[in-house]
ChimeraX commands (.cxc) that place a marker at each C-alpha (Angstrom):
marker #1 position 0.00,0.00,0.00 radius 0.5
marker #1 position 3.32,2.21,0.31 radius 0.5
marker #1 position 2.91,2.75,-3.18 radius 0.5
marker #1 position -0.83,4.38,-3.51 radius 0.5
marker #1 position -0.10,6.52,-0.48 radius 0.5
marker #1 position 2.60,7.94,-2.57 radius 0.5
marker #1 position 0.86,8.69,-5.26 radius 0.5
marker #1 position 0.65,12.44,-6.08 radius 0.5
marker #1 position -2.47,14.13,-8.04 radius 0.5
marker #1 position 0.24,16.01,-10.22 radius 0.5
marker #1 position 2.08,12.93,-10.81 radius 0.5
marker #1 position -1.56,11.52,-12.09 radius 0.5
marker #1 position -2.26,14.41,-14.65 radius 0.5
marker #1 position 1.50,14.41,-15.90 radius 0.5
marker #1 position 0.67,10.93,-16.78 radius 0.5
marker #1 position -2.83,11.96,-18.52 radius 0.5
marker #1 position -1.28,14.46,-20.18 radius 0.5
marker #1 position 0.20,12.34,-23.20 radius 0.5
marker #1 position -3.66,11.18,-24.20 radius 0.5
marker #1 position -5.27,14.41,-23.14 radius 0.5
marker #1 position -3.51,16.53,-25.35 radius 0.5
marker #1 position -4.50,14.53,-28.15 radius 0.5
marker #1 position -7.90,14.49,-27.00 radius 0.5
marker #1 position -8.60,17.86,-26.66 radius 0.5
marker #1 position -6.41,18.88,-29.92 radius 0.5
marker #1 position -9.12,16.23,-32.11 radius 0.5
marker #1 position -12.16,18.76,-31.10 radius 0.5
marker #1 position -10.49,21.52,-33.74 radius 0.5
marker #1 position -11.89,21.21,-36.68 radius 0.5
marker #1 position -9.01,21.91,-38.66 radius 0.5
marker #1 position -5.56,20.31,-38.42 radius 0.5
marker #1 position -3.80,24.05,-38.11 radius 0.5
marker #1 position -6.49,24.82,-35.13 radius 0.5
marker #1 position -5.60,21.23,-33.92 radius 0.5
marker #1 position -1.91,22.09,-34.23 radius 0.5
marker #1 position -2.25,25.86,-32.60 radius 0.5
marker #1 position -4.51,24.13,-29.48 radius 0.5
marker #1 position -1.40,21.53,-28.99 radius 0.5
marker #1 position 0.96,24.47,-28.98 radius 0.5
marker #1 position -0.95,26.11,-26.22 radius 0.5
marker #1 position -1.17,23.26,-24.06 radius 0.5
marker #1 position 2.18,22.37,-24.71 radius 0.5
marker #1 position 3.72,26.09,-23.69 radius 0.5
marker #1 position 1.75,26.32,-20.84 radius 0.5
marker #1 position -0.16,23.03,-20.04 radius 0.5
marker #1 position 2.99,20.80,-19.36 radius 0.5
marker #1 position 5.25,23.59,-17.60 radius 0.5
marker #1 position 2.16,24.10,-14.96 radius 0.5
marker #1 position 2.09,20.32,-14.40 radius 0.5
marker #1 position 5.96,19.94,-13.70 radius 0.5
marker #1 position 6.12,22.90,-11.91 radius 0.5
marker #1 position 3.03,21.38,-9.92 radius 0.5
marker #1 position 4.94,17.74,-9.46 radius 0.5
marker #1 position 8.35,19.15,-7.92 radius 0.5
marker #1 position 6.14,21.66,-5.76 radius 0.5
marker #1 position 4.11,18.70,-4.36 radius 0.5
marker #1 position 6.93,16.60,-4.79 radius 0.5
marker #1 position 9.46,19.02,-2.34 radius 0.5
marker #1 position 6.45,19.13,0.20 radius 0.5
marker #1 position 6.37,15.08,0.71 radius 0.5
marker #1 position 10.25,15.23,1.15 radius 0.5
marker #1 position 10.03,18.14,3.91 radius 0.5
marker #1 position 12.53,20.02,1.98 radius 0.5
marker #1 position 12.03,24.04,2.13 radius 0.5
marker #1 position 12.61,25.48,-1.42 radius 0.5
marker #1 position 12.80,29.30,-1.92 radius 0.5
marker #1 position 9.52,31.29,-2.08 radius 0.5
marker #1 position 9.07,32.04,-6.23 radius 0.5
marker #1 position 10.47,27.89,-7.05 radius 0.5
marker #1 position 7.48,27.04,-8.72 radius 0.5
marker #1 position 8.11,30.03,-11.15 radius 0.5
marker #1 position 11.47,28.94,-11.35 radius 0.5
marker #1 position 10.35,25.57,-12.60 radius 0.5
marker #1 position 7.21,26.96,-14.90 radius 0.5
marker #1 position 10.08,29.33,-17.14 radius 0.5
marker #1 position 13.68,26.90,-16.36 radius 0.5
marker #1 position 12.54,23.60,-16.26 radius 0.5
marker #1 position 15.15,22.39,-18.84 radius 0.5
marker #1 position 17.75,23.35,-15.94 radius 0.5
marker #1 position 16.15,23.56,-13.02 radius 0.5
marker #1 position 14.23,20.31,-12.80 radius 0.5
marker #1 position 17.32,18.41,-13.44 radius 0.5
marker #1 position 19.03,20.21,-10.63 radius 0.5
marker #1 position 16.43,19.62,-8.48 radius 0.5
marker #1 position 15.92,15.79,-9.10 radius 0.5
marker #1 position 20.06,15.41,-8.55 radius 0.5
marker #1 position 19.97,17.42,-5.49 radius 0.5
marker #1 position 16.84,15.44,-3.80 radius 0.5
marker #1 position 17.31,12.06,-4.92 radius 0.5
marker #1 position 21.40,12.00,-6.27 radius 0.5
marker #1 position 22.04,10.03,-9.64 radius 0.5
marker #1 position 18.50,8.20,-9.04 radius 0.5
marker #1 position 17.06,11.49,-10.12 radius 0.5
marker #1 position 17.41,10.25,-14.01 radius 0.5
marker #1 position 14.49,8.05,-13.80 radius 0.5
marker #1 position 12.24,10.56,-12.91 radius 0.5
marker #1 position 14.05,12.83,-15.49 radius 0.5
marker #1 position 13.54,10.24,-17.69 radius 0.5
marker #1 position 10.09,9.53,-17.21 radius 0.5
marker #1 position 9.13,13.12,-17.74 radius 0.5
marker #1 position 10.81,12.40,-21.30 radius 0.5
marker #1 position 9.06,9.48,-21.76 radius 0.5
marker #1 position 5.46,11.52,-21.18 radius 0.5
marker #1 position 7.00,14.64,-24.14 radius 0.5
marker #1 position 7.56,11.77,-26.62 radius 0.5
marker #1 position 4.38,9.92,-25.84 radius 0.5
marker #1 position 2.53,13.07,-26.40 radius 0.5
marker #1 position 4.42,14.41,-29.56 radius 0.5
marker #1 position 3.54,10.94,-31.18 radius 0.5
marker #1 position -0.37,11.07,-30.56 radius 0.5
marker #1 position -0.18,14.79,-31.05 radius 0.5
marker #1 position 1.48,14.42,-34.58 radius 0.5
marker #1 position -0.38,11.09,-35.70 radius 0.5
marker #1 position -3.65,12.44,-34.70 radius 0.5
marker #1 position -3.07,15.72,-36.70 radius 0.5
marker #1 position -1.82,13.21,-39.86 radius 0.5
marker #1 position -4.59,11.74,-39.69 radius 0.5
marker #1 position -7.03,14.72,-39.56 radius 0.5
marker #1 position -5.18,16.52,-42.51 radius 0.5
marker #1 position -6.09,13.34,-44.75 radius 0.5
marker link #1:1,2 radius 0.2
marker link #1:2,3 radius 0.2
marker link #1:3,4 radius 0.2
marker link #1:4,5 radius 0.2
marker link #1:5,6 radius 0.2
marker link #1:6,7 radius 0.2
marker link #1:7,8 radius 0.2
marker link #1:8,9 radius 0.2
marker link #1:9,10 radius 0.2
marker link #1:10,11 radius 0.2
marker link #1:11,12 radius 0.2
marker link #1:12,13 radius 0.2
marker link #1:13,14 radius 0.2
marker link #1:14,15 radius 0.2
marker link #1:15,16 radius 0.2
marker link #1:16,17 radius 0.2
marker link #1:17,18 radius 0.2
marker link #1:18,19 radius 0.2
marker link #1:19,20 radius 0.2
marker link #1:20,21 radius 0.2
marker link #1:21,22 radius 0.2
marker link #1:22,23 radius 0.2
marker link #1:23,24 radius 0.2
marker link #1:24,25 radius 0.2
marker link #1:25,26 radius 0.2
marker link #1:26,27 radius 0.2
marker link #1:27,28 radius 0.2
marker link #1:28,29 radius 0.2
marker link #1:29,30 radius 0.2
marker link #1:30,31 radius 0.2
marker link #1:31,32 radius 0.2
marker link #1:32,33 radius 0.2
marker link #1:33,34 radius 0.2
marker link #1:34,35 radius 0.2
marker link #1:35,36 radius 0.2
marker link #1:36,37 radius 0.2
marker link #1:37,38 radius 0.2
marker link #1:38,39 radius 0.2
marker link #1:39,40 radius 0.2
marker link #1:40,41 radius 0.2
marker link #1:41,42 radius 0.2
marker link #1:42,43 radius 0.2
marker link #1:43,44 radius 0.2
marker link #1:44,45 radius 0.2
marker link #1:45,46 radius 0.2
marker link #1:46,47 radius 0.2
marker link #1:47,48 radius 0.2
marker link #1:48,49 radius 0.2
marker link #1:49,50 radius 0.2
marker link #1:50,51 radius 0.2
marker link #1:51,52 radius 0.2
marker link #1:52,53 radius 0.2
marker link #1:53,54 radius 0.2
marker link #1:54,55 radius 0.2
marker link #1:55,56 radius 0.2
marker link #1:56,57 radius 0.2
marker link #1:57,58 radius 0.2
marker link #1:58,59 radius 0.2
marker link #1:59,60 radius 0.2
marker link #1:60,61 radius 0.2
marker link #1:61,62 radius 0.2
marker link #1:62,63 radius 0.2
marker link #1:63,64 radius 0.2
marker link #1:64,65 radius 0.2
marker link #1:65,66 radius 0.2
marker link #1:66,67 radius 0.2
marker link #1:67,68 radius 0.2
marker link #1:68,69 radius 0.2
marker link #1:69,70 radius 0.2
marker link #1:70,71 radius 0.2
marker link #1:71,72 radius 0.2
marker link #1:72,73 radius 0.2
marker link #1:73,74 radius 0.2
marker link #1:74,75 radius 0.2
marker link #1:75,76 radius 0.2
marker link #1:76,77 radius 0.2
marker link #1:77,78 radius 0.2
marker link #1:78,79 radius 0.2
marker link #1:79,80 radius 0.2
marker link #1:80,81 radius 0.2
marker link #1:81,82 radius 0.2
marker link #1:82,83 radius 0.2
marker link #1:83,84 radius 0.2
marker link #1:84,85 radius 0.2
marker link #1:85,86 radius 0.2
marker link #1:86,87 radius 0.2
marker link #1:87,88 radius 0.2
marker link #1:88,89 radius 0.2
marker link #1:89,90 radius 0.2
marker link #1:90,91 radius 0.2
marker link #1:91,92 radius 0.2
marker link #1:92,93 radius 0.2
marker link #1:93,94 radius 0.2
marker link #1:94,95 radius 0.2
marker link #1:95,96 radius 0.2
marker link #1:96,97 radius 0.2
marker link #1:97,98 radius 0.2
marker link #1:98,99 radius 0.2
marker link #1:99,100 radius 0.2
marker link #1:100,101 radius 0.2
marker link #1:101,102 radius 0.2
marker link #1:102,103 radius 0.2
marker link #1:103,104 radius 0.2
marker link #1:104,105 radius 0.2
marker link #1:105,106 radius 0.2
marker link #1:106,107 radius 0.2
marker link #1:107,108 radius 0.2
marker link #1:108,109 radius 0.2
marker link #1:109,110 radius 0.2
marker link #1:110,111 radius 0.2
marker link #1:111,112 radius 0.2
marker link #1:112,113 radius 0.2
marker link #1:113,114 radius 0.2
marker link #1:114,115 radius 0.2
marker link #1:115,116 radius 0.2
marker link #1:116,117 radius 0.2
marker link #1:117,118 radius 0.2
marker link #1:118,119 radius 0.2
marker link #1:119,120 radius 0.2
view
């Protein structure tokens, strides 16, 4: 049961995020509407989410971050996160590093295939 007490709602909705992108982007009815809606959610959808995980995520481990870190996450994530990950949890930090990659690629495929499909 360790595992489900764990289990964070921003960790949940990064993990929805690769099929609710596509989901929402298949409403459009063009594929350039579909493609500008993915865009959005992308630039500020996904930032908000991460930013959400390591501020939920620094609250579990008791740690006491600086008053704007969200922020810093939401506009540095490509540096900051990483940082963050390797200062919490040392070279273990890669896997969550890596599952955040994981979610981007998952996302970019549906996103792009879905789009193929509704320009044909």
């Amino acid at each position: 049961m360790r595992g489900v007490k764990e289990f964070s709602i921003p960790l949940l909705l990064l993990w929805i995020f690769p099929v609710a992108v596509p989901l929402v982007t298949s409403f459009a009815p063009t594929a350039r509407e579909a493609a500008g809606s993915a865009g959005a959610l992308w630039a500020w959808g996904f930032p908000l989410l991460i930013a959400a995980w390591v501020m939920s995520d620094s609250r579990k481990r008791r740690l006491s971050l600086c008053v704007d870190y969200d922020t810093f996450v939401f506009f540095g994530r490509p540096i900051v996160v990483p940082v963050y990950l390797f200062r919490t949890r040392g070279v273990q930090g890669l896997l969550p590093l890596a599952c955040f990659l994981l979610i981007c690629l998952m996302s970019l495929f549906a996103e792009g295939f879905l789009i193929s499909e509704m320009a044909n």
